[in-house]
N, C-alpha and C positions, 0 to 999 in steps of 0.2 A: 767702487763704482766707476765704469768705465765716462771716460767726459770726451766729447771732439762733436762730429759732425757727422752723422750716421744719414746716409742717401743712399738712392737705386741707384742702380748701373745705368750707365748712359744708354744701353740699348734697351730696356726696358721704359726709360724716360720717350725714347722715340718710339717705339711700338704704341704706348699708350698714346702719342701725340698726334701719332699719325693715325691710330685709330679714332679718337673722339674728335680729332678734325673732320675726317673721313664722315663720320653719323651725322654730324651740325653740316656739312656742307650738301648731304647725302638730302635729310629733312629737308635743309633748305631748297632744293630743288624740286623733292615731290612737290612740297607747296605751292611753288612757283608755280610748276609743271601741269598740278592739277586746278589750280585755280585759272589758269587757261584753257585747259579744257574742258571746266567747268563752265565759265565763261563763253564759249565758242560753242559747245554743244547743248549748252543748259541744260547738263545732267552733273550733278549732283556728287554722285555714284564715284566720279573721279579722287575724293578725297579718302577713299576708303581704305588705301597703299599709305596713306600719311603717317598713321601710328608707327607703322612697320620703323621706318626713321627715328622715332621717339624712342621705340624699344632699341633700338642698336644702342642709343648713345646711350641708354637706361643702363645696358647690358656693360658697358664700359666702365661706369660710375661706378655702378655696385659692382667690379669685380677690383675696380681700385680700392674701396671702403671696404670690401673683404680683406684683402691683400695688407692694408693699414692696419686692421683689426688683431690680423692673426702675427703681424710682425713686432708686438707693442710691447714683450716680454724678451725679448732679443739683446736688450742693454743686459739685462737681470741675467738672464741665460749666460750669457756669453760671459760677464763681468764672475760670475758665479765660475764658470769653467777656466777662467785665468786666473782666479785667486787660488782653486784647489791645484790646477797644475804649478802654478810657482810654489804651495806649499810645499806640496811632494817632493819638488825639486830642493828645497830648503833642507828637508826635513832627510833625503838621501845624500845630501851634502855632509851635515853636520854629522 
């Protein structure tokens, strides 16, 4: 069994960072934005683009929980493909 410290690549750490940043500051502004014009115009109607933000950063989550899901057999995999190559290697040695 493979043992250490298995992470993403730094640039994958920053895409996701700078995207779910991006959606929570994105939300936080239509909110703002519409509760002003809601406010100011007393219509309503304004809050109707707010989801739109909740889905972005929805859309981020669950592609990181995908991503986690599908990467969970990678110790197993991988520890599996270094034992049978060093076999082989062993076993063409001797």
């Amino acid at each position: 069994m493979l043992e250490g410290r298995f992470t993403l690549f730094a640039s994958s750490k920053a895409f996701m960072t700078i995207w779910l940043g991006a959606a929570l500051l994105i939300t936080a502004y239509s909110v703002f934005l519409s509760g002003v014009v809601a406010i100011v115009n007393r219509d309503w109607r304004a809050f109707a683009f707010v989801p739109i933000g909740f889905a972005f950063f929805g859309v981020g989550v669950a592609f990181v929980r995908l991503c986690w899901g599908l990467s969970r057999s990678d110790v197993d995999v991988l520890s599996h493909r270094i034992r049978s190559a060093l076999s082989s290697v062993n076993s063409a040695a001797t």
